[in-house]
DRENKEMI-110786 format. One record per residue: residue number from 1; x, y, z of N, C-alpha, C in turn; residue in three letters. Coordinates in steps of 0.001 Angstrom, whole numbers, plus 524288, in hexadecimal, padded with zeros to 5 digits. Example, Ala and Ser with C-alpha at 12.3 -4.5 7.8 and 13.67 -1.06 7.14 Angstrom:
<atoms>
ATOM/num/nu/nv/nw/cau/cav/caw/cu/cv/cw/residuo
ATOM/1/83386/7E9C6/81E78/8300C/7EE6C/81E78/83390/7F31C/81E78/ALA
ATOM/2/83232/7F736/81BA8/83566/7FBDC/81BE4/83264/8001E/81EBE/SER
</atoms>
This chain:
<atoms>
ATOM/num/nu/nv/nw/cau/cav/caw/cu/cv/cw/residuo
ATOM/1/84D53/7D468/257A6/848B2/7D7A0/25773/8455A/7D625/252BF/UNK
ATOM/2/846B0/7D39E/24FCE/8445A/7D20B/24A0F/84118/7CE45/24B35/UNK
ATOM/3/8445F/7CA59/24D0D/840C1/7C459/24F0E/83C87/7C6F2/25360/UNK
ATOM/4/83C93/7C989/255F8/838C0/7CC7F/25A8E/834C8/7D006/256F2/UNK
ATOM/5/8377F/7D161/254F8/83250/7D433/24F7D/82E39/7D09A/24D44/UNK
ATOM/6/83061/7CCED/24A8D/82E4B/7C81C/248C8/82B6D/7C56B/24C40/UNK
ATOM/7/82D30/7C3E2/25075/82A5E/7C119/253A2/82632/7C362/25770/UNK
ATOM/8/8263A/7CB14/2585C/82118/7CCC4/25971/81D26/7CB75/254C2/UNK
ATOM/9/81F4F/7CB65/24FD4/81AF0/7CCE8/24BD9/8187C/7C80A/24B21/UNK
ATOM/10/81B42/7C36C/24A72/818AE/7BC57/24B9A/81503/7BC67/24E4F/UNK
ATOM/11/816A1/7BEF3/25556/8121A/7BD9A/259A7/80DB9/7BFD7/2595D/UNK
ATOM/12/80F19/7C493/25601/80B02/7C802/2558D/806A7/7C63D/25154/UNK
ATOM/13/80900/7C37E/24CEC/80467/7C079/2489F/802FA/7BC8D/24C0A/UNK
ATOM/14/805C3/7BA61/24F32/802A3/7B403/25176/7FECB/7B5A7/2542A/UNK
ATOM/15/80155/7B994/25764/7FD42/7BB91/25C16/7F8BC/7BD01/259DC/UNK
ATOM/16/7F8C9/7C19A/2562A/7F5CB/7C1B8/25321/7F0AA/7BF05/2509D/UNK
ATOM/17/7F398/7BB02/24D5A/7F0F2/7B677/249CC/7EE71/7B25C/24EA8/UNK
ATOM/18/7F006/7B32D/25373/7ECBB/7B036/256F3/7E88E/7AFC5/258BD/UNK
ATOM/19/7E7F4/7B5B1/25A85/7E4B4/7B833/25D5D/7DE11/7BCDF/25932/UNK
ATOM/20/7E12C/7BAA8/252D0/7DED7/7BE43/24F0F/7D88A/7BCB0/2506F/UNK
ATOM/21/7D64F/7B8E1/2535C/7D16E/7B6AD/25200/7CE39/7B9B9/25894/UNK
ATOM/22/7D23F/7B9E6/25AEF/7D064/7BF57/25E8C/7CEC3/7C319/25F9A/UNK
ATOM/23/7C7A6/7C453/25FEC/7C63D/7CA91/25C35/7C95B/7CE08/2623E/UNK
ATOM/24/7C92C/7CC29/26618/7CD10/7D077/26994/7D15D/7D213/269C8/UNK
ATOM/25/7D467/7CF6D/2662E/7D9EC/7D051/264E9/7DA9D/7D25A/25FFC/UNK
ATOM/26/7DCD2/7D5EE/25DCE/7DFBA/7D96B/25AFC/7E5C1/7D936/25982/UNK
ATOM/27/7E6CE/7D4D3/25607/7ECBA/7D588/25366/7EED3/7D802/24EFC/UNK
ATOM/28/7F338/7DB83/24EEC/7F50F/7DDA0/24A34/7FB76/7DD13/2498C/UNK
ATOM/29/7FCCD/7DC67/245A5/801BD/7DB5D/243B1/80329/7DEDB/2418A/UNK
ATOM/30/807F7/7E1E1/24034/80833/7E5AC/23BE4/80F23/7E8C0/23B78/UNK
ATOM/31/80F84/7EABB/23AD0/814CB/7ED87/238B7/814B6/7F3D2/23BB0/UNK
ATOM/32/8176B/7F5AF/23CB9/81770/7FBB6/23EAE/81D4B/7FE5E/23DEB/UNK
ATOM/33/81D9D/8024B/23AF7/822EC/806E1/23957/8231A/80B11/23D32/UNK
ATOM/34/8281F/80A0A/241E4/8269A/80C09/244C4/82BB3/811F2/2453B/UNK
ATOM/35/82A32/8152C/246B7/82F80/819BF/245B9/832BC/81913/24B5D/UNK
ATOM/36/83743/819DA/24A05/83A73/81D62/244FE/83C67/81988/2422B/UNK
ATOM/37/83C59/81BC6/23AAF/83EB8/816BB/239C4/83A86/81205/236B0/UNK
ATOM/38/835BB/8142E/2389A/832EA/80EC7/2372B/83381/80A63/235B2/UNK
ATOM/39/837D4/808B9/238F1/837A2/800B6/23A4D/8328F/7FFF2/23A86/UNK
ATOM/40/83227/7FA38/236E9/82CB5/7F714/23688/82C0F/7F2F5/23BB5/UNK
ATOM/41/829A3/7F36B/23EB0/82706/7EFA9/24411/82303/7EC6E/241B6/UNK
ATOM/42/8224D/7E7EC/24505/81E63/7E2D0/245D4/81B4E/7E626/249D3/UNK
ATOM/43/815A9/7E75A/24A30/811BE/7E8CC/24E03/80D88/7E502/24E38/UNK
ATOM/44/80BC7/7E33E/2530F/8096D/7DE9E/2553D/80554/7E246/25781/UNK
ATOM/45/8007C/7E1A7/256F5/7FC7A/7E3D4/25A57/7F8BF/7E1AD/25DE3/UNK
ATOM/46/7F67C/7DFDD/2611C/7F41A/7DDD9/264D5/7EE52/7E152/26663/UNK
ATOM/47/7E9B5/7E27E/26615/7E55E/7E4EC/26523/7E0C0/7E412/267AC/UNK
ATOM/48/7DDF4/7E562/26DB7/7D9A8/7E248/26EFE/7D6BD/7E6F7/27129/UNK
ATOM/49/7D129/7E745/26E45/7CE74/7EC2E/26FDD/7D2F1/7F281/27025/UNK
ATOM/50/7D355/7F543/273A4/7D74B/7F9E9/27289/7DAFE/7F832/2754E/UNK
ATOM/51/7DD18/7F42C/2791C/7E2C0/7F343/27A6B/7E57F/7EF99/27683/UNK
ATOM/52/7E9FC/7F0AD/2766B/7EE3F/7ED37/2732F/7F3E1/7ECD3/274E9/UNK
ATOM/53/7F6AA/7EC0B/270BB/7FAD2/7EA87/2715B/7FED7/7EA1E/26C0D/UNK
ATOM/54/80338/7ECD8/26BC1/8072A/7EC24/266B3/80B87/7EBAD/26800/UNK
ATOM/55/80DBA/7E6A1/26492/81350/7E5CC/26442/8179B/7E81F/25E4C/UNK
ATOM/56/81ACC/7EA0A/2609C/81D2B/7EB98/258A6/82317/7EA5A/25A8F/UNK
ATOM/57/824F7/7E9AA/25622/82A4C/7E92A/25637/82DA0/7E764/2522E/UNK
ATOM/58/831AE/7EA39/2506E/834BB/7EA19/24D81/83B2E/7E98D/24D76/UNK
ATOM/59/83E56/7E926/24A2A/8444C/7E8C2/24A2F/846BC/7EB4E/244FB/UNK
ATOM/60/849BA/7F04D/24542/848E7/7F310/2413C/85033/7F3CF/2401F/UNK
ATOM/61/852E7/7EF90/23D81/858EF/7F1E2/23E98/85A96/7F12F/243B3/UNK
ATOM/62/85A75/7F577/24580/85E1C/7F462/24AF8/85872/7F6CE/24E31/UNK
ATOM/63/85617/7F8D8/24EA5/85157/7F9B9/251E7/84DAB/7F6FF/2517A/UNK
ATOM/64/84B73/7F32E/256DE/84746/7F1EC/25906/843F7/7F384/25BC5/UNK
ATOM/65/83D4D/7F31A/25BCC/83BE4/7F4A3/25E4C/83792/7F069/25E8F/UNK
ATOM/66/83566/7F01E/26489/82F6B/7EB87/26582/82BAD/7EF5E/26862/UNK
ATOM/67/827DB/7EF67/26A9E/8248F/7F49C/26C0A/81F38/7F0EC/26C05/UNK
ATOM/68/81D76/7F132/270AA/818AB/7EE9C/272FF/8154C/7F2B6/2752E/UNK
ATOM/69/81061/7F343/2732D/80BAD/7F7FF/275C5/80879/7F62B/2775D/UNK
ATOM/70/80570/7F7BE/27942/80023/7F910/27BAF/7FDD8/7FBED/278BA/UNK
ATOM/71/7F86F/7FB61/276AA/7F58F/7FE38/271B3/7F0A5/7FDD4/27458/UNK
ATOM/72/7ED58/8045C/27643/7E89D/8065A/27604/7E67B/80674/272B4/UNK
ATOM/73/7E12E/80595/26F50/7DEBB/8084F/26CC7/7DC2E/80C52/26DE4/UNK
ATOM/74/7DE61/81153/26C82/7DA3B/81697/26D4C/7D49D/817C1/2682F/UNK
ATOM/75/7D702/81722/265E8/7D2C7/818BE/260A1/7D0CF/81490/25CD7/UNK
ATOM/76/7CB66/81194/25BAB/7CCA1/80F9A/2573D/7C81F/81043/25385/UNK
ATOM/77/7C733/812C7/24FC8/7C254/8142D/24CED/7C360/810F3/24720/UNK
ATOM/78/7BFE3/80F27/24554/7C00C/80C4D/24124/7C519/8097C/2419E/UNK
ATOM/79/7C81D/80A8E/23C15/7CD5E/808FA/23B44/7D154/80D0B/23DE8/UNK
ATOM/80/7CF4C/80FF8/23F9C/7D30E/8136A/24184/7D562/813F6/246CC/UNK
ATOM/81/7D926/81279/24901/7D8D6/81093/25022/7E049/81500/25229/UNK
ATOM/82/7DF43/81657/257E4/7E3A2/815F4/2595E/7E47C/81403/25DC6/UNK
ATOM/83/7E8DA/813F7/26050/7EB8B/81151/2658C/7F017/81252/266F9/UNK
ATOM/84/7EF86/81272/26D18/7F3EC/81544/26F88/7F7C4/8105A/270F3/UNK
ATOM/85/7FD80/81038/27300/7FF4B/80C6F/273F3/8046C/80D13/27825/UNK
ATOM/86/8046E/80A99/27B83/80906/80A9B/27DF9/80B9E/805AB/27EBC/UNK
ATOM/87/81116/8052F/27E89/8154D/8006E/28020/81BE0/800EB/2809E/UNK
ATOM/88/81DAE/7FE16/27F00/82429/7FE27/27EFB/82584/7FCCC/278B8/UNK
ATOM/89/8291B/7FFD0/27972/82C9E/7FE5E/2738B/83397/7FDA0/2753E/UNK
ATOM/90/835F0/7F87C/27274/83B05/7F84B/275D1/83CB0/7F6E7/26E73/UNK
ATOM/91/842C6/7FB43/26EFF/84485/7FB73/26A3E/84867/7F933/26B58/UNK
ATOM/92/84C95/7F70C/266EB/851EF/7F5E9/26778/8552C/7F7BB/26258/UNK
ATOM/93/85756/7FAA2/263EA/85BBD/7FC78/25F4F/86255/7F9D2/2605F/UNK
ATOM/94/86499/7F893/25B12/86905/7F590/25C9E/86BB8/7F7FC/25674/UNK
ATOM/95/8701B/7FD3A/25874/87247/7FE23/252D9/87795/7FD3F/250E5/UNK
ATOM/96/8785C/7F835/254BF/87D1B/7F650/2548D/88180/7F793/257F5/UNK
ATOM/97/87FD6/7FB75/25B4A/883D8/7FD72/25CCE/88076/7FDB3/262AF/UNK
ATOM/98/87C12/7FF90/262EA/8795F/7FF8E/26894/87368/7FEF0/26696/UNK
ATOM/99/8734D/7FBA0/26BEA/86D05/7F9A5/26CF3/86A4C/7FBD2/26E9A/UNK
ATOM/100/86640/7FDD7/27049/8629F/7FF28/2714B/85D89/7FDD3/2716F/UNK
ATOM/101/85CC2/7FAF4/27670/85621/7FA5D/27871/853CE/7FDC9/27B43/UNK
ATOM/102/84FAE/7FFEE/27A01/84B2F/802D9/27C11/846BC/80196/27CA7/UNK
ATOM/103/843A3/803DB/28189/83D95/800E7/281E4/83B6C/8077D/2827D/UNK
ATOM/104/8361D/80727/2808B/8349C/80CF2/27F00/82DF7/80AD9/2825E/UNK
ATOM/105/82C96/81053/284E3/8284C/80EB8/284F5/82615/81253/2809B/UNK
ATOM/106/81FD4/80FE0/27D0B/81DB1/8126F/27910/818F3/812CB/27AA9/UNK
ATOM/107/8158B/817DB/278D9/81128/81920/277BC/80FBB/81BCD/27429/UNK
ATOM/108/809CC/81C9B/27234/80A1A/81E1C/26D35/804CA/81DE2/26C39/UNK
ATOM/109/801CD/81F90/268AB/7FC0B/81D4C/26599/7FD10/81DF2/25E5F/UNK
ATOM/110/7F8C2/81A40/25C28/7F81E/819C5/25725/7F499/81A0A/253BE/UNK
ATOM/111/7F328/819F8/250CA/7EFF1/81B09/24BA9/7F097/815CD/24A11/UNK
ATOM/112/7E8DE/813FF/24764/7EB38/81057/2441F/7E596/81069/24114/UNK
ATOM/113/7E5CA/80C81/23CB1/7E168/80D03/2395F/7E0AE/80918/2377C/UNK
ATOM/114/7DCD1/80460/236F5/7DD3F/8004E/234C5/7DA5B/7FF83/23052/UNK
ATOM/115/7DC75/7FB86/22BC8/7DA36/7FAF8/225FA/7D7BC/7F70C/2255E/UNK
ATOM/116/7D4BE/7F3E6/220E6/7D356/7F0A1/21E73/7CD47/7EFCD/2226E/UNK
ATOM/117/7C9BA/7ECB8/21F3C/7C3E1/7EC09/2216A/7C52A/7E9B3/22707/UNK
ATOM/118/7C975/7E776/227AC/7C94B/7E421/22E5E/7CC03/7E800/23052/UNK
ATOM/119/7CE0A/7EBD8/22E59/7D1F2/7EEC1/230F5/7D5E7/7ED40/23499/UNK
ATOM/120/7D93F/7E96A/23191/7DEB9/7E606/233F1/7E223/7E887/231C1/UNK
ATOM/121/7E418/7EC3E/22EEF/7E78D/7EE16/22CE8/7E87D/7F43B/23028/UNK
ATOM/122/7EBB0/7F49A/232FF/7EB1C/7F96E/23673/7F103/7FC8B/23533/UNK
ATOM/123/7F204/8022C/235A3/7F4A2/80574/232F5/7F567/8073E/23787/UNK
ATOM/124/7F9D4/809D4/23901/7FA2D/80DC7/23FA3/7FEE0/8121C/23F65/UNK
ATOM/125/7FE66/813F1/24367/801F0/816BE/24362/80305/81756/24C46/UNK
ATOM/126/80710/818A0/24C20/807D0/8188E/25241/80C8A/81C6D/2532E/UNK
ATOM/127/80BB3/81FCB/257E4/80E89/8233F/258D7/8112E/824C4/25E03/UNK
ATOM/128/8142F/824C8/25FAC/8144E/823CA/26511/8199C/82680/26840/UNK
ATOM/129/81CDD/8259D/26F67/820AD/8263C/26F4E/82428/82116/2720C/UNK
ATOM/130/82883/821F1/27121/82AF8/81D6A/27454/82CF7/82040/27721/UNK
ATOM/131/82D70/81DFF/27CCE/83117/81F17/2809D/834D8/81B58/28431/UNK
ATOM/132/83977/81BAE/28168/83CC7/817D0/284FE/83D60/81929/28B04/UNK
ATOM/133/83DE1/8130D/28CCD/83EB7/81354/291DD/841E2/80E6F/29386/UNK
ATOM/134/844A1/80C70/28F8D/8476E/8093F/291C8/84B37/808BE/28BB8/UNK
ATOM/135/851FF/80966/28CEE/8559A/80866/289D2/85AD4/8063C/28B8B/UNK
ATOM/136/85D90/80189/28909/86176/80184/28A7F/86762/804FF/289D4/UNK
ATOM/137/86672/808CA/286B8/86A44/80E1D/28696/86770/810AF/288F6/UNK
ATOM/138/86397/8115C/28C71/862CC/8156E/28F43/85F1F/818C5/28C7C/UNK
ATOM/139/85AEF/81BE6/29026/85786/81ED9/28E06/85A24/8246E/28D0A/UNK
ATOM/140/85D84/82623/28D78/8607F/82AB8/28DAA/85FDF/82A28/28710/UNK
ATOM/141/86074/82873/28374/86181/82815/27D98/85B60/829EE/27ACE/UNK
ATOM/142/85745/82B54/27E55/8524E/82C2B/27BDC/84FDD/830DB/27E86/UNK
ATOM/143/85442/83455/281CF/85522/83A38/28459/85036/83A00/28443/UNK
ATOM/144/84E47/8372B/2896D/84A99/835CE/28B9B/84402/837C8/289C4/UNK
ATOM/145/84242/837BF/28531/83D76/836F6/2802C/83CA9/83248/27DD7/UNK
ATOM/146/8399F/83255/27DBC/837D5/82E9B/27903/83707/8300E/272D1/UNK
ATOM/147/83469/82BF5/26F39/83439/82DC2/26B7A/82E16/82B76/26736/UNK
ATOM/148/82E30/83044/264C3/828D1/82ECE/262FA/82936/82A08/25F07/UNK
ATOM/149/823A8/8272E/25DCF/82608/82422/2590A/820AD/82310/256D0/UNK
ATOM/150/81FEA/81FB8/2520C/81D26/81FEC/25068/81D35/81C3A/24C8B/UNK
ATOM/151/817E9/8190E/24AA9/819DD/81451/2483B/8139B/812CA/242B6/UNK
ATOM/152/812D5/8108A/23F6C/80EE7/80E21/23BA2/80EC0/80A91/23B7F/UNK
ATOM/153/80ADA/80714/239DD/80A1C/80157/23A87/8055C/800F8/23976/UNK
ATOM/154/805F5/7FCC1/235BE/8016A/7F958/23455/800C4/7F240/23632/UNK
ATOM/155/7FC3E/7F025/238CB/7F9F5/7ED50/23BD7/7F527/7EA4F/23815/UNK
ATOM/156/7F76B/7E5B1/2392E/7F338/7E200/23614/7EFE1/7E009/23A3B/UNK
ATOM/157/7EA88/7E034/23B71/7E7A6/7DEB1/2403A/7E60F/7D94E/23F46/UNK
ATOM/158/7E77E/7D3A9/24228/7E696/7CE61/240BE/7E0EC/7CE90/242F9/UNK
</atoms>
């Protein structure tokens, strides 16, 4: 899960650094603390007019998680913008003793605010729920709810 961390966050600068001369394309790179727990994630952003696209993912100890969205823009006034988002998030926990893969579906919206005269430096916040629907111990272990979650992150816009 480490090397898969690493290697979203690579594709994501190349992809990035490729396409930067593109005024229709929108890339951001950045870090996100996501609960419970706040493990630090790699977040990849993808940006064109109000549809998008985000990749994040991390390896925290024995918990993994990768999580691919779909990103609306609802709001964006000055520096100040939000957006709604839906996708999958598939975790893996391994505590030595039992494994556990899960695929969650997520939705959610966010807050965000961006800094400096180009305003590439962006600050957020995101709030949302997961709902599993697919486990290999069985969904019986999540007495059939989901759970809220909620995450911060800051985004460098190339």
């Amino acid at each position: 899960m480490k090397r898969l961390t690493c290697t979203i966050l690579m594709i994501c600068l190349l992809s990035g650094c490729l396409v930067a001369q593109n005024p229709d394309r929108h890339w951001a790179v950045g870090l996100s603390g996501i609960s419970p727990g706040l493990p630090v994630a790699v977040k990849c952003v993808w940006q064109s007019q109000g549809l998008g696209a985000q990749i994040e993912g991390n390896y925290y100890y024995a918990l993994g998680m990768l999580r691919i969205d779909g990103r609306k823009i609802i709001v964006e006034k000055g520096r100040w913008g939000s957006y709604g988002f839906v996708g999958i998030t598939a975790n893996h926990f391994n505590d030595g003793i039992t494994i556990n893969n899960t695929l969650w579906a997520d939705v959610g919206g966010a807050a965000t605010v961006r800094f400096g005269k180009k305003q590439r430096f962006e600050l957020g916040f995101e709030a949302g729920l997961l709902i599993p629907f697919w486990s290999n111990l069985g969904l019986d272990q999540y007495n059939n709810t989901g759970f809220m979650v909620a995450n911060i992150f800051a985004l460098w816009w190339i």
